[in-house]
C-alpha positions in Angstrom: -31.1 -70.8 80.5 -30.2 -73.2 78.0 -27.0 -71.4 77.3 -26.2 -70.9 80.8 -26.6 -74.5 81.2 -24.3 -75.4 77.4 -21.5 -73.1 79.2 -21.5 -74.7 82.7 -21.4 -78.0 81.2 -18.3 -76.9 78.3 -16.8 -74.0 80.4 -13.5 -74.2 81.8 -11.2 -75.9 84.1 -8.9 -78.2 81.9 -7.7 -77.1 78.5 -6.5 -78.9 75.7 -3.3 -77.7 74.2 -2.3 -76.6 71.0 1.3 -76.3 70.3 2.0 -74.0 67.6 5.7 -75.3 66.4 8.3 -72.5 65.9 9.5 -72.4 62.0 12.9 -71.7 62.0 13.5 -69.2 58.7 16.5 -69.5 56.8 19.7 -68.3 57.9 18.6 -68.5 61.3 18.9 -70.1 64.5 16.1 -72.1 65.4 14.3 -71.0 68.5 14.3 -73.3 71.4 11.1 -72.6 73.1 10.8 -75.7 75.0 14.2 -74.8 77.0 14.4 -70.9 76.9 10.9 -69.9 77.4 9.0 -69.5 81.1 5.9 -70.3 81.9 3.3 -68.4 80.8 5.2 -66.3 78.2 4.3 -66.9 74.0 7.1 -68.0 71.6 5.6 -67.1 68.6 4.6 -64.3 66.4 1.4 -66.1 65.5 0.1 -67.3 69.0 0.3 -64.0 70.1 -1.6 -62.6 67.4 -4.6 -65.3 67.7 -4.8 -65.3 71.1 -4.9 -61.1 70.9 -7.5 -61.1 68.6 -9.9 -63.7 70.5 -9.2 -60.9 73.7 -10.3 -58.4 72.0 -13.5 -60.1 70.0 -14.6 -61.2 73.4 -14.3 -58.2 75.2 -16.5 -56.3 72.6 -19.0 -59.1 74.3 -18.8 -57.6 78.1 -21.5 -55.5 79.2 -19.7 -53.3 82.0 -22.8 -51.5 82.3 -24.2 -52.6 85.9 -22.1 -56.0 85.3 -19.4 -55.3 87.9 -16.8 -57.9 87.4 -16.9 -57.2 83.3 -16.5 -53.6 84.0 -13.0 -54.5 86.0 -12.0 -56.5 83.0 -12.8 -53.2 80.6 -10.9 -51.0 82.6 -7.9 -52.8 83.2 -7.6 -55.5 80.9 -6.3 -59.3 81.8 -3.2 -60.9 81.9 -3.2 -63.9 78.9 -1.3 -66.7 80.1 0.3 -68.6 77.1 -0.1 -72.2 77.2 1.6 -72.7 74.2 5.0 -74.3 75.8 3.5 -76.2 78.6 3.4 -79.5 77.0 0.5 -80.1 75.7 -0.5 -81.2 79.2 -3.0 -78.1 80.0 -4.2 -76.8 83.3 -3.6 -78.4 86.6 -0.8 -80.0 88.8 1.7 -80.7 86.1 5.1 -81.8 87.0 7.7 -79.7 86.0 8.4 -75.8 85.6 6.4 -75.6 82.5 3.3 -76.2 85.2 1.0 -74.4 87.3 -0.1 -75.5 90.8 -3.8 -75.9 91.2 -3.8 -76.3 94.7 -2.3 -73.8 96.5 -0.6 -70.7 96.1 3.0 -70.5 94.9 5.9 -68.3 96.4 4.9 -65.8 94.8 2.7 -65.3 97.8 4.9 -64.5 100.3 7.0 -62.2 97.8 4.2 -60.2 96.2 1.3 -60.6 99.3 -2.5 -60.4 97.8 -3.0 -57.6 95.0 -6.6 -56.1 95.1 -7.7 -57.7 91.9 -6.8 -60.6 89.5 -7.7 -60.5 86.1 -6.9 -63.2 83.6 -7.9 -64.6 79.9 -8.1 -67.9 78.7 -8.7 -67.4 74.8 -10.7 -69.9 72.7 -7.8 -72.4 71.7 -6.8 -73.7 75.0 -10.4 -74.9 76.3 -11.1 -78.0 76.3 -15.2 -77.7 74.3 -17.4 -80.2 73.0 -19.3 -79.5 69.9 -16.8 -78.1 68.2 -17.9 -74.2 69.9 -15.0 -71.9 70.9 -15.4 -70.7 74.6 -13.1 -67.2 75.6 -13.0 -67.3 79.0 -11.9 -64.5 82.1 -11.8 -64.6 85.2 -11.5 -61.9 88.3 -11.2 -62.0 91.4 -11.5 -58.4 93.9 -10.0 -58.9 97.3 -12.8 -57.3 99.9 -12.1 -56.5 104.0 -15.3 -59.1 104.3 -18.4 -60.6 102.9 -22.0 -59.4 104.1 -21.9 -63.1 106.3 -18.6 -63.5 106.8 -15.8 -61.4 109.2 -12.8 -63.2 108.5 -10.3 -63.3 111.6 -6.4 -63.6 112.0 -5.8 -61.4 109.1 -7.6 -64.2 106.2 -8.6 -62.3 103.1 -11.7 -62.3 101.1 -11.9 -62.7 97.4 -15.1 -62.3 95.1 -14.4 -63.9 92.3 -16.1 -64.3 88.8 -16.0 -66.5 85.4 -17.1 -64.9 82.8 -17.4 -67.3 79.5 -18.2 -65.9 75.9 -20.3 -68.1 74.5 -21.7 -67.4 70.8 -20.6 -63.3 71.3 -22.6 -63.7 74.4 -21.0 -63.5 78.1 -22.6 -65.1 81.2 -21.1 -65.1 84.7 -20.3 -67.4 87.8 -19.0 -66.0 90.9 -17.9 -68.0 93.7 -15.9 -66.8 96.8 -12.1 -67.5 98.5 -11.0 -67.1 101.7 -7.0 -66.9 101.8 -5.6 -67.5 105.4 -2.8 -65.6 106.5 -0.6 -69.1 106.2 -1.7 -68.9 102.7 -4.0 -71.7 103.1 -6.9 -71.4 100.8 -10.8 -72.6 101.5 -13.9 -71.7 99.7 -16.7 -69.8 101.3 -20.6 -70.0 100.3 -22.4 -67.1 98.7 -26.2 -66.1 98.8 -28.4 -67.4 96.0 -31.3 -68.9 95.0 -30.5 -72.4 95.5 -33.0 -75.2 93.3 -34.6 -78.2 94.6 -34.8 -81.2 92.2 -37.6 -83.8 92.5 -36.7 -86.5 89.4 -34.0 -84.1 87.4 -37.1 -81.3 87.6 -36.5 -77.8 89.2 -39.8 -77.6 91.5 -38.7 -74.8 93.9 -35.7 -72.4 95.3 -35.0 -70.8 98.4 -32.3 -68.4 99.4 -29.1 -70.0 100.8 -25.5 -70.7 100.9 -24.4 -72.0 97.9 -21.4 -73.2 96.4 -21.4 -73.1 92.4 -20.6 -76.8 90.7 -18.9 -76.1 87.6 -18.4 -79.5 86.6 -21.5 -80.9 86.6 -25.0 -79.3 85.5 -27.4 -81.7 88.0 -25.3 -80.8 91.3 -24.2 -84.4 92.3 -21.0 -83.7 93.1 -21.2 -83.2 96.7 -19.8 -80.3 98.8 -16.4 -81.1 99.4 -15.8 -82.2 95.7 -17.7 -78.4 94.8 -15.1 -76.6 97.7 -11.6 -78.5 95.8 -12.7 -77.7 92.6 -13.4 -73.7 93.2 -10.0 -73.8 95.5 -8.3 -75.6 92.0 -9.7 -72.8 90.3 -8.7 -69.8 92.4 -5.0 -71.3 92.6 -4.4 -71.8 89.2 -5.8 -68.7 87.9 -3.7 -66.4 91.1 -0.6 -68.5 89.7 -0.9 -68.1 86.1 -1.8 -64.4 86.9 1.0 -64.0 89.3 4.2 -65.3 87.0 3.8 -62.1 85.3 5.2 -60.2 88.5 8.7 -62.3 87.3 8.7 -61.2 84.0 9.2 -58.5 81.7 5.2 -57.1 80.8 3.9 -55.9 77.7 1.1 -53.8 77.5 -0.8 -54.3 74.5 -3.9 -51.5 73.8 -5.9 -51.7 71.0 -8.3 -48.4 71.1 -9.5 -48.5 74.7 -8.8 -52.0 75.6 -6.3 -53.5 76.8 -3.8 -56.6 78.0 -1.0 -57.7 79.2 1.6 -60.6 77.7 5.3 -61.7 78.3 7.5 -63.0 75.9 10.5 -64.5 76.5 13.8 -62.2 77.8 16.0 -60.7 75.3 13.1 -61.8 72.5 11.2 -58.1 72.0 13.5 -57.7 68.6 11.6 -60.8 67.0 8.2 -59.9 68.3 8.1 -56.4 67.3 10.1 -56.6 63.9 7.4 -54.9 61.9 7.1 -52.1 64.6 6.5 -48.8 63.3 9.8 -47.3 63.0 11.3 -44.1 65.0 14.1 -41.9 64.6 16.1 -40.2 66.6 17.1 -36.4 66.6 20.3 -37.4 64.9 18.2 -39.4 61.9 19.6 -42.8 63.3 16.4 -45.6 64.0 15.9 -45.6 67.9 16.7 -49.4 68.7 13.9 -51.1 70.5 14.2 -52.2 74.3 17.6 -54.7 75.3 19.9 -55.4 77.7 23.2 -54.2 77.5 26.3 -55.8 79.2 29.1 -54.5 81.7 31.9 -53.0 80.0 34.4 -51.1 80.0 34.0 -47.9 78.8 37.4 -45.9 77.2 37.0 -41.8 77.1 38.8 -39.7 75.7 42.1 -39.0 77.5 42.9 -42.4 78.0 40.2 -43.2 81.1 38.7 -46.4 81.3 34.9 -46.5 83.2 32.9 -48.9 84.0 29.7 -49.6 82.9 27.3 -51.8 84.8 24.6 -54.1 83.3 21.3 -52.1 82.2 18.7 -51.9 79.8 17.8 -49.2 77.2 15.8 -48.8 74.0 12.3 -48.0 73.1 10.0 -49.6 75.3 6.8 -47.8 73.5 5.7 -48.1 70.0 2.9 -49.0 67.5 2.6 -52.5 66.5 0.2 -52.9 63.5 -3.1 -52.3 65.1 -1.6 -52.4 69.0 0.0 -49.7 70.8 3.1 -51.5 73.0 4.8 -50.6 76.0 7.2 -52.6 77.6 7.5 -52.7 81.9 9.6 -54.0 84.3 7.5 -54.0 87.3 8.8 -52.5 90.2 11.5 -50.4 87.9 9.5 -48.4 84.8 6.5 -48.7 87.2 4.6 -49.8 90.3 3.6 -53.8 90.0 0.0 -54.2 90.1 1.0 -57.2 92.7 2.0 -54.0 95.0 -1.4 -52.8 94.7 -3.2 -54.6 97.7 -6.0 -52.2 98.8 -8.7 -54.4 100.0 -12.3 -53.4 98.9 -15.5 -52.9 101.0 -19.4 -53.4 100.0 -21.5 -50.3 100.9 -25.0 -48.9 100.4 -25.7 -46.8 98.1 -25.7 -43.9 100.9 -22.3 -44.0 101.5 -21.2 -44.4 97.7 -22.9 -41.0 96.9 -21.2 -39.1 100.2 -18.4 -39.4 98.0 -15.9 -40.6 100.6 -15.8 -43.8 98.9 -13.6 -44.7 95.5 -14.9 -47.1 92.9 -12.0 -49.1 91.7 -14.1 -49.8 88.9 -14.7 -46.3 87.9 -13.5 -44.6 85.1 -11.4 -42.0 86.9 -9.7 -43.7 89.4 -9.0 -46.6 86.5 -7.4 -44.1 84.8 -5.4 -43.0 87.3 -4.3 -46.3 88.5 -3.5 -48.0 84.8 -0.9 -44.5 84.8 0.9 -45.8 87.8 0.8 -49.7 86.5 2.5 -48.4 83.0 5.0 -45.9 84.7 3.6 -42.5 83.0 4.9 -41.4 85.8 8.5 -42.6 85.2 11.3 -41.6 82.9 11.4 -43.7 79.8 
């Protein structure tokens, strides 16, 4: 209990950045990254590295066994949101387009619609923690047809959603719920739990009840409306930051059976993956990794001219040191998870062994589904 209470009380909702500059080498044009780079996406070698490694050294803290939301985030891995070029200004209504809006969802809404599940990771260098103790942080959120208490009407959507900090190799969770109206106004809904009563700062009893989770504050005197903004805040953010991936390239990065998702800035794969393990093609020439190439004109033999519209080619999959890379454009190489918006349903344990129901969760249909996302499917 004492840890659960040292994470509610250090866990989450604004972050402190830190920049890591850009050195420009010799010989070599500086990298603007303040100017070139979009939200969300890394500018250097090095952030992407640290922030891979905290991923992957809190994941081997989940326990998907029985733990339902940390099973979700084993078999499909998050999306990491790079803070690195928003600032230094951190999480929450920030002016600007190096921002994300806390408060409601983006257009990316009406573009993209509700996917079945967010999943996103917030590693140890971009929480804001007292004591000096790193915090990795996830969060997930499953879209489901209802809640055991709640019908929703006029086509508003349910999400479950979960915060999952690792704190000291240890990861304890927090689940709140969302209701998204079809105006894509967004209000947070109660869930069942034991719900304490204080006499003097001293836990003397708990009944069952609606509750709504205070993250900021470990003696619940924020009141309910403050509770309500502040798990609306943190559905927002978390759909945004997950969401801008749908605009970029993605990069999936695996490391054995893990796995994540990261976006880098266009045009910049050559820099990233410099020290990708090289591959030849059958004519002995080094296959060039992913680009763009430009409309031209094209002259064949004969004396004919074609044209040749814009398009991309190159490798898009490859081993990176320890990580296995492939490189998506969503909606072109493969289906956008964003497309995926199959709502979920909670059923007894009957009906789960009939075996007319699918477990999203489940390694199988996982499997199946993180084919489609990375376009196995699809010609390279």
């Amino acid at each position: 209990m004492k840890a659960l209470k040292k994470i509610l009380h250090q866990i989450y909702l604004f972050f402190a950045i830190k920049k890591d500059p850009v050195k420009a080498k010799k010989k070599r044009k500086k990298w603007d990254d303040d100017t070139s780079a979009g939200f969300g996406q890394f500018t250097t070698i090095k952030s992407v590295l640290n922030s891979l490694d905290d991923l992957f050294d809190d994941m081997r803290a989940l326990k998907p066994k029985g733990k339902e939301f940390q099973r979700l985030v084993k078999r499909y891995g998050p999306y990491i949101c790079s803070l690195e070029t928003s600032g230094g200004v951190g999480f929450g209504v920030i002016a600007g387009s190096k921002g994300v809006e806390r408060t409601r969802l983006d257009a990316g809404f009406k573009a993209y619609g509700l996917p079945t599940f967010l999943i996103h990771y917030t590693d140890k260098r971009w929480i804001q923690v007292k004591d000096d103790i790193p915090i990795g942080e996830f969060f997930i959120a499953r879209k489901q047809r209802s809640f055991p208490y709640l019908k929703p009407k006029n086509g508003a959507v349910c999400y479950e959603c979960c915060a999952i900090g690792v704190l000291e190799k240890e990861a304890l969770e927090i689940e709140f719920n969302i209701i998204v109206n079809r105006d894509g106004n967004v209000t947070a809904y109660p869930y069942l739990a034991q719900i304490p009563r204080r006499v003097g700062g001293i836990v003397v009893s708990s009944r069952m009840g609606l509750y709504y989770p205070d993250f900021e504050n470990l003696n619940d005197r924020h009141n309910i409306d403050h509770r309500k903004k502040h798990l609306v805040e943190l559905f927002c953010a978390n759909y945004n930051m997950v969401m801008s991936r749908e605009a970029s390239i993605n990069i999936v990065v695996k490391k054995g059976k893990e796995r994540a998702t990261i976006t880098v800035p266009p045009g910049r794969w050559k820099y990233f993956f410099k020290d990708r393990e090289k591959i030849k093609s059958a004519s002995g020439r080094m296959k060039p990794i992913f680009h763009a190439v430009a409309s031209h004109h094209r002259h064949l033999s004969g004396g004919k001219v074609s044209n040749v519209k814009t398009h991309y080619r190159g490798l898009r999959s490859f081993r990176w040191g320890d990580y296995s890379i492939k490189i998506i454009l969503p909606g072109k190489h493969a289906a956008a998870q964003a497309s995926f918006g199959l709502a979920g349903e909670i059923v007894d344990q009957d009906k789960i062994d009939s075996g007319k129901w699918v477990d999203l969760g489940g390694r199988k249909v996982s499997e199946r589904l993180n084919k489609v996302f990375e376009g196995y499917d699809h010609a390279n």
